[in-house]
N, C-alpha and C positions, 0 to 999 in steps of 0.2 A: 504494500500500500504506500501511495507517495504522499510526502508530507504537500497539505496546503501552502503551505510559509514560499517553502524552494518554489513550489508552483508559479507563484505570485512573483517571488524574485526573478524568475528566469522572464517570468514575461513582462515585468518593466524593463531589464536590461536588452530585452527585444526591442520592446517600446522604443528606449532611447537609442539605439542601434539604426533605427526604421528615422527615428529622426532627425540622426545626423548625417546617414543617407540622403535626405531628403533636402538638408541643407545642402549638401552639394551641388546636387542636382539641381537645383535653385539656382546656384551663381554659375554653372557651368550655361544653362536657359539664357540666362539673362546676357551674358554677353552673346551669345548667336542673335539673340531679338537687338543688342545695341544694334541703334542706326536701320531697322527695320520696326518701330511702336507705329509707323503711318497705317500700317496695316493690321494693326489689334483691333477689334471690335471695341467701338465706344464706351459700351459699358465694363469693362476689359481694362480700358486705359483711362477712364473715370476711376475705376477703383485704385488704380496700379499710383494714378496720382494723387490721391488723396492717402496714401500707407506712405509715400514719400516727402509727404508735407514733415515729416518729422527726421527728414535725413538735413542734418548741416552741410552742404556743399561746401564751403568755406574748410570749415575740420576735416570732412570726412569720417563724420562719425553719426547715429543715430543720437538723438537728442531724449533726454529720461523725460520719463511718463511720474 
C-alpha cells in the first residue's frame, strides 16, 4: 500500500516540473512571435498588452504587485 504523503509529494514536484517547463517554453514562443504580434488576434494582443503594463522597459524587470 503506498503512502498518501509521497503520493502528494511526487505530484507537486510534477507540478513544478510541468511549470518550469512551461516557462521555457514561454520565452523560447515569445521570441519567434518578436516582430511578428501584427498578426495575433486582437483579443490575443489586448491581453498580451495589458500583462505587460507591469514590465519596466527602462530596468528590464517586472515591477511588484
Amino acid at each position: 500500500m503506498s503512502n498518501p504523503w509521497d503520493e502528494l509529494r511526487a505530484g507537486l514536484e510534477q507540478a513544478r516540473d510541468l511549470d518550469r517547463a512551461v516557462a521555457q517554453y514561454a520565452s523560447a514562443m515569445a521570441r519567434i512571435l518578436s516582430g511578428k504580434l501584427r498578426h495575433v488576434d486582437a483579443i490575443v494582443a489586448a491581453q498580451l498588452k495589458r500583462e505587460l503594463r507591469d514590465f519596466d522597459i527602462h530596468r528590464g524587470t517586472w515591477k511588484g504587485r
